[in-house]
N, C-alpha and C positions, 0 to 999 in steps of 0.2 A: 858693233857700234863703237865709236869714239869712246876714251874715256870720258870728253867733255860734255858727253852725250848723254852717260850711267850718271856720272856728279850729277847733272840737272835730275834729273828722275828722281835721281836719290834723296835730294835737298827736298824735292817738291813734294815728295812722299812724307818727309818728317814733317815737313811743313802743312801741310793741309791735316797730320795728326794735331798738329797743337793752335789749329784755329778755325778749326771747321765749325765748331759751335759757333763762334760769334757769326759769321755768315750765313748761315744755315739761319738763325735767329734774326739776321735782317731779311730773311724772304726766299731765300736759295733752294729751290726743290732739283731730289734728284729724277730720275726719269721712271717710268713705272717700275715696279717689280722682278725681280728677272733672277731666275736660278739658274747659274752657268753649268753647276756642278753637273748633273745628271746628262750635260753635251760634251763630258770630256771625253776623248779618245780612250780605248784600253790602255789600262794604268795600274800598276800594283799600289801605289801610293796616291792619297786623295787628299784633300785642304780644300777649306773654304774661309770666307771672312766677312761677316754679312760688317761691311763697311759704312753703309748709313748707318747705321744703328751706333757703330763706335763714332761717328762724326757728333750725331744727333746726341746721344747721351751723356756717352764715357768721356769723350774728349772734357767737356766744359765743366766735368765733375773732376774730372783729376786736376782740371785747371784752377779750379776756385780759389786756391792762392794764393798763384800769379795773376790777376788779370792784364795787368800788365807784358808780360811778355804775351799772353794771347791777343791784345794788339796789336802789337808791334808785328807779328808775326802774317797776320790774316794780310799787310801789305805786299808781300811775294805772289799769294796767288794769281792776280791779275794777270802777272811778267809772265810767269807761265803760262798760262793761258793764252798769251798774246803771240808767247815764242812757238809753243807744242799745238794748241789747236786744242788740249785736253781740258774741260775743265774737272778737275779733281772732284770737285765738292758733290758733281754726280755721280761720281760713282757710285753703287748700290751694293753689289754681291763682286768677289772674286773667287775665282776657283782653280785649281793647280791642279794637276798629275804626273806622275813619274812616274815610267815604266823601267823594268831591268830588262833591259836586250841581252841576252844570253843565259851562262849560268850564273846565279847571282852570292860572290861575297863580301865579303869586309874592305876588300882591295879593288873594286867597280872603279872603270877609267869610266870616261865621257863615250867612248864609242860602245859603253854598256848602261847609259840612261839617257831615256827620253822624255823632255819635258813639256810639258806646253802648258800655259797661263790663259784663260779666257778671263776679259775685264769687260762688264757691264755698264755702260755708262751716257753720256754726253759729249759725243765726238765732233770736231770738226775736222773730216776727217781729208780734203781738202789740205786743211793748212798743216794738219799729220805730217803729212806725205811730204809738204814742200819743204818743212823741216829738216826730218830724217834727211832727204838728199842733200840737204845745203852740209849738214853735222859729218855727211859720208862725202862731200864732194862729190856727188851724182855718183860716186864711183858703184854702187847698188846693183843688184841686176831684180829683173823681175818673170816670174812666169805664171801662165795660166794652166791652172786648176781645180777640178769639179766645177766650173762657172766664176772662180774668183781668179784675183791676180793677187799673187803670191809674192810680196817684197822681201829678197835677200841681201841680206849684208853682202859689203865687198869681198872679192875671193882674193885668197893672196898669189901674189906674184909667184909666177913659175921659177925651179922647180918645186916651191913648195904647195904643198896641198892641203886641204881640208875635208873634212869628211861631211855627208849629211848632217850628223849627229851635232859636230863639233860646229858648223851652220847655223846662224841665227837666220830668223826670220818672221813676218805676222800680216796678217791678211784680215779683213775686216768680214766677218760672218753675215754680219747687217749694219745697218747704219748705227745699231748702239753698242754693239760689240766688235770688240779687238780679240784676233787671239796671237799670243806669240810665245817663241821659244826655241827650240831645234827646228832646221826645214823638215824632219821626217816627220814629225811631231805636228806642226802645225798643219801638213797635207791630211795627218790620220786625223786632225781636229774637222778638217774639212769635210772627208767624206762619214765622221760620227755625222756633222750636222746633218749630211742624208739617210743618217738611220743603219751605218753599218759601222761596225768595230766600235761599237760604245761601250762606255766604262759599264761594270758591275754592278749592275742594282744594290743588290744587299753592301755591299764597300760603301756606296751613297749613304745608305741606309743609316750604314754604322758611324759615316761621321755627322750626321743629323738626330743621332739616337735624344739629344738634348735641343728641343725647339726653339729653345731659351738660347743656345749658346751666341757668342760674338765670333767664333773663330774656333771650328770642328777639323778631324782628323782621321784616318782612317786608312789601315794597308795591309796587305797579308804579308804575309811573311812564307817564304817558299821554301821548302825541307833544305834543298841544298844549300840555304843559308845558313839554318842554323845546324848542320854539320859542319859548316866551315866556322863557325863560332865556337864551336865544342873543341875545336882543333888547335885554338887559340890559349884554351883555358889551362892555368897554373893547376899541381898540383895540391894546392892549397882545399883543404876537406870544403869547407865553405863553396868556395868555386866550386867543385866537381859535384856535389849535391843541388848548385841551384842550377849548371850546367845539363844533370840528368832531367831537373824535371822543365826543364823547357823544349825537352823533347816533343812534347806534343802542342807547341804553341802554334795557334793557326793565323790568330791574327792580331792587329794592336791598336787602340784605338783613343783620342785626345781630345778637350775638349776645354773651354773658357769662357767663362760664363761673368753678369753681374747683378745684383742687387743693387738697391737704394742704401741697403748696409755694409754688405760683404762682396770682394772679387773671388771668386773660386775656380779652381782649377781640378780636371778630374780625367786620373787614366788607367788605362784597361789591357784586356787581354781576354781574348776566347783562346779556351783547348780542345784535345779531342776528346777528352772526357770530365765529367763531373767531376771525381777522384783528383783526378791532375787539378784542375783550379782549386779545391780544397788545400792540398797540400799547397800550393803557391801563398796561398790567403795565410792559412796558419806560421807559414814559413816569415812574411810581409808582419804579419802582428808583434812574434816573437824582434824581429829587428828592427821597428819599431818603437817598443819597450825596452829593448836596450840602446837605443841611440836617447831616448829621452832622459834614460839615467844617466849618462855620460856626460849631459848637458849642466853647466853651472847659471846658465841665465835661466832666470825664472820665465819668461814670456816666450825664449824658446823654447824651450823641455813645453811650457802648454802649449804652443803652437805645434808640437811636434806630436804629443798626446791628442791632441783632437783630431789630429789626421783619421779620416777614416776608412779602413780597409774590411772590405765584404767579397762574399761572392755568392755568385746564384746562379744554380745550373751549373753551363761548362765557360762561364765570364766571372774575371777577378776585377775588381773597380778599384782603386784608392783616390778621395777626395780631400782637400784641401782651401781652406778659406781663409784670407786674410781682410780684418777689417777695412773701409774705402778710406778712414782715415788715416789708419800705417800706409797706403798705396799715395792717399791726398799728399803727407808730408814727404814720400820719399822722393816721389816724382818734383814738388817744391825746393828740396836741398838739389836735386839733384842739376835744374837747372839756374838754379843760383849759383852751383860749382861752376857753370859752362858759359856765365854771364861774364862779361869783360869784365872788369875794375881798374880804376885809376884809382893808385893809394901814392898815399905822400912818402917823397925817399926816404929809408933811413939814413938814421944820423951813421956816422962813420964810427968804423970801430973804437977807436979812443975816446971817442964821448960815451960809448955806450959800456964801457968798460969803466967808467967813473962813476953812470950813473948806478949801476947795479951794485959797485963795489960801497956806495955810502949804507942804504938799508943792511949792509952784509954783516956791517961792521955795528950799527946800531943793536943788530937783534944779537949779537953775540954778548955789548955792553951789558946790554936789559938782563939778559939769562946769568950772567954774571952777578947782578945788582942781586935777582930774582933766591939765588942760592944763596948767598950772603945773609936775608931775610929770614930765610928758615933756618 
């Protein structure tokens, strides 16, 4: 796609985070229910984002504020809507996966992952389409697929080439879902949806292990990765002891969660044995305890003390809470940094140099006076 293609998407995506609430609160429903996750293709890495829920909730909670920039803001949705055929506000669930095509290390090109994206939602899928070609200059090509037609980004001019992998592409599974991503990826998305090469139950499982969460995570991790990690590691005693025992790490697993009081955040690790997570856990507490002594802010060092690190069985957990009001003001400062301002010029350095220089000359008289006294 176009850059001017990724911008729009990209704007439309922040923008429907920070004004879904007001919309949604004048009547906006999204479409029914719908879990993409468990139709993604085989995938070492998993994501979800139950996305009504952060429109419906979180958004208009982290906004309370601003409400003002969450007006201002809900005015964009339409343009998009008008331009893409999408509308944002239904969205319901997303789901991700990433596969490693080959062996898998720290230095993985593009022609060693594969991704595909499935979006649940409210499509028009019509004006999609007439989009996309207007944004590519028809230049697009398209084929058919397990029963679908499969729209591909433009290929580049000879002799240069591109591979499947390095191939965007998406094709509509039904009228409420889009999947997109690599062309190889979005064909394996086609034939999971007939029931072959589907992701890993228990990988599902694991980034849903929290029914509560907003946005789960989940992937294993494949032995020849982490000997390609071991291979990387300094001789530093530290390194080499937490390098051994991650020998037996199977998998890794994420998760994001909210209250009416607190946001939390909580992440994990299965091994091949009981033993091995113990030692992780105890290793995780000890550092810990020393990063919170090291700390001079008092609200860090407790933020850092209430972190919680357990294990049970062959799973190590660490959780993490910060209250909705440190989350409320930061996201507040944050877009008041990113709001335009019209301030009055300053005055030119020679005035400003006179004005500073009279109090300069005051406080020194005073302190003078002041000793004189005693």
């Amino acid at each position: 796609m176009k850059m001017k293609l990724r911008s729009l998407l990209v704007a439309a995506f922040l923008t429907v985070c920070v004004s879904a609430g007001v919309a949604f609160a004048q009547g906006t429903q999204a479409t029914a229910s719908y879990d993409p996750l468990p139709a993604l293709p085989t995938s070492n890495i998993v994501a979800f984002a139950n996305v009504q829920r952060i429109l419906v909730e979180i958004v208009p909670r982290l906004m309370m504020k601003d409400p003002a920039m969450l007006l201002k803001m809900t005015t964009a949705l339409n343009d998009v809507y008008e331009k893409t055929g999408i509308n944002l506000l239904s969205i319901d669930r997303v789901a991700a996966g990433l596969q490693f095509i080959g062996p898998a290390t720290h230095e993985m090109k593009k022609d060693n992952l594969g991704i595909a994206i499935i979006i649940h939602g409210d499509f028009d899928a019509d004006k999609l389409i007439a989009f996309l070609k207007k944004e590519t200059n028809n230049k697009g090509s398209e084929e058919s697929y397990g029963g679908k037609i499969v729209h591909i980004e433009p290929r580049p001019a000879p002799p240069a080439k591109k591979s499947d992998r390095e191939t965007a592409a998406y094709t509509f599974l039904d009228d409420h879902t889009i999947v997109i991503g690599d062309l190889s990826q979005v064909r394996a998305t086609v034939d999971a949806a007939s029931g072959k090469g589907r992701v890993d139950s228990t990988l599902v499982q694991l980034a849903t292990r929290d029914p509560n969460s907003l946005i789960g995570l989940a992937g294993n991790v494949p032995p020849e990765l982490i000997k390609d990690l071991q291979s990387t590691v300094s001789n530093d005693p530290t390194e080499q002891a937490i390098s051994k025992l991650l020998t037996g790490l199977k998998q890794v697993f994420a998760s994001f969660g909210a209250t009416q009081m607190e946001f939390d955040a909580t992440t994990g690790a299965r091994f091949e044995t009981e033993a091995e997570a113990q030692s992780i856990s105890d290793l995780l507490l000890g550092l810990r305890q020393q990063a919170a002594a090291n700390v001079d802010v008092q609200e860090l060092r407790e933020l850092i003390s209430a972190v919680q690190v357990t294990s049970q069985g062959d799973q190590v957990q660490i959780k993490a809470s910060v209250p909705t009001s440190d989350v409320q003001n930061f996201v507040a400062m944050t877009l008041r940094n990113e709001k335009p301002t019209v301030e009055p010029k300053k005055p030119e350095t020679p005035t400003a140099v006179k004005t500073v220089s009279k109090p300069t000359t005051t406080t020194k008289h005073r302190r003078s006076k002041k000793r004189r006294g005693h």
